[in-house]
C-alpha positions in Angstrom: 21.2 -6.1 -85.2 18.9 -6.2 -82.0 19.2 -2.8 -81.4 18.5 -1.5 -84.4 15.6 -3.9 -85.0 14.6 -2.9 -81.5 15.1 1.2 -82.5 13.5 0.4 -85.8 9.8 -1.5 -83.7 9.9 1.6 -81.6 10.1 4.4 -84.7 7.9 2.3 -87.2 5.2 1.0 -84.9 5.4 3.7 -82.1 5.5 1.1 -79.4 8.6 -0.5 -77.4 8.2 -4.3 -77.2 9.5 -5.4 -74.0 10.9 -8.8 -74.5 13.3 -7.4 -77.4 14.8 -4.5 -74.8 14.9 -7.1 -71.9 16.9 -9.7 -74.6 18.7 -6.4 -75.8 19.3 -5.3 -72.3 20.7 -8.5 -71.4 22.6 -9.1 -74.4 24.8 -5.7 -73.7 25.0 -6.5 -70.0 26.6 -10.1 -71.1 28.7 -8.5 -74.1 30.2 -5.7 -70.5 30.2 -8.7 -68.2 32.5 -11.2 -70.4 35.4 -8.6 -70.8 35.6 -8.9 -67.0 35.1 -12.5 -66.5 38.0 -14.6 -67.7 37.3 -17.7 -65.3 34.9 -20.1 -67.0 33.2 -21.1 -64.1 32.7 -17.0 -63.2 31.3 -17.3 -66.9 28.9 -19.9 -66.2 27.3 -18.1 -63.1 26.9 -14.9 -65.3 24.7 -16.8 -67.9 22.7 -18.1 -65.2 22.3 -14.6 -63.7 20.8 -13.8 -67.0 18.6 -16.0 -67.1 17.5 -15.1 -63.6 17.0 -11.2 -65.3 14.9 -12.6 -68.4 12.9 -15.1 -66.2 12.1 -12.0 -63.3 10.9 -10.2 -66.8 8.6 -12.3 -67.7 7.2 -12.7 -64.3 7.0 -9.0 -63.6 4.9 -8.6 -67.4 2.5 -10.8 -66.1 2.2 -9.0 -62.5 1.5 -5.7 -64.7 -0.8 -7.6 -67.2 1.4 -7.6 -70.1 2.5 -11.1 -70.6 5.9 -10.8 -72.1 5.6 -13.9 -74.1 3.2 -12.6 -76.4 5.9 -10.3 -78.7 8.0 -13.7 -78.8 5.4 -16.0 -80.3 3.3 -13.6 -81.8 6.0 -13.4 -84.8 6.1 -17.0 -85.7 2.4 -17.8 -85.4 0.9 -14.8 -87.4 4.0 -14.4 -89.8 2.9 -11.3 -91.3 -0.4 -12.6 -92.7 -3.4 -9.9 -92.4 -5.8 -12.6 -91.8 -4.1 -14.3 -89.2 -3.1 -10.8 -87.7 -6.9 -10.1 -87.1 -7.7 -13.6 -85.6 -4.9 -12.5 -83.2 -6.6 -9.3 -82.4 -9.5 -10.7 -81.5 -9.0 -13.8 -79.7 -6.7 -11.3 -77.3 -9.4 -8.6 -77.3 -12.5 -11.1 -76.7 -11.4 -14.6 -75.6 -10.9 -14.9 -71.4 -9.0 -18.1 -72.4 -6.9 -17.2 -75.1 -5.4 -14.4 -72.2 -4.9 -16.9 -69.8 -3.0 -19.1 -71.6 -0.6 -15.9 -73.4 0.0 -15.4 -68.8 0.6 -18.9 -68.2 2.7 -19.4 -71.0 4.9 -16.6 -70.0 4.6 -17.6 -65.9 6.3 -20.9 -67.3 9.1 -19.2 -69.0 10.0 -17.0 -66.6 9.9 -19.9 -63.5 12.2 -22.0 -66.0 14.3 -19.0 -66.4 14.6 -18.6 -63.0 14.8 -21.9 -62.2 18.1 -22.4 -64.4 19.3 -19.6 -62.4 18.9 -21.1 -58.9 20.4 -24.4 -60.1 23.5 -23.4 -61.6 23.8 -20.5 -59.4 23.9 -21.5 -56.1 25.2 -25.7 -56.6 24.8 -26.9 -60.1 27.6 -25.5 -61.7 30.2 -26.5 -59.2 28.6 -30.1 -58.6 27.2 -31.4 -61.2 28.9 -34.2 -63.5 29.1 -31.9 -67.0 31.9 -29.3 -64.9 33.7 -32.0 -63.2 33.9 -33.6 -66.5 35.1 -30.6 -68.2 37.2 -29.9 -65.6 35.5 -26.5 -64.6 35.1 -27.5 -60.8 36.9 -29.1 -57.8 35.8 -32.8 -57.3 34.5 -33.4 -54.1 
């Protein structure tokens, strides 16, 4: 269903929005990655790896002036109405403000994204209480 709602942006609209290839992207990368992963905890890390992809996304859309964000919440604010389409339009063509907060709204995203990605990446998973509970890592 992504991809062809992805496929389906890029023929109708001409344009390729990049937060549904990067969750596409992922999404297939994940779908490749859990045939090969059979250890839980191995499972774990690979979610927070991508995480780490969709957080270094965002940031990157804001380094190149194209806050990622925007095609996410764009959707469920405007829902398809003309004249909330054109308020839209012009708050990102004329409002200074309205631009900074689309970049800062995407900077935190992708900082959480990544930040999920440090913590279960390099200790949480293998430390905290939820694995030793589950019985997913060693108790120390």
């Amino acid at each position: 269903m992504p991809a062809g709602r992805t496929a389906w942006g890029v023929v109708k609209d001409r344009a390729v929005n990049g937060l549904a290839v990067l969750i596409l992207f992922v999404n297939v990368v994940g779908l490749l990655l859990s045939f090969v992963a059979g250890d839980p905890r191995l499972m774990l890390v690979k979610d927070s790896e991508v995480s780490s992809a969709v957080g270094i996304g965002m940031l990157v859309s804001v380094a190149m002036g194209r806050p990622m964000m925007t095609a996410g919440m764009k959707p469920w604010l405007v829902k398809g109405d003309e004249t909330r389409e054109a308020a839209w339009a012009r708050l990102q063509n004329g409002s200074e403000d309205f631009r900074r907060a689309e970049r800062v709204f995407s900077v935190v995203w992708g900082v959480v994204c990544c930040s999920v990605s440090v913590w279960c990446g390099s200790w949480g998973c293998t430390r905290c209480r939820w694995t030793r509970w589950s019985g997913w890592a060693p108790s120390s």
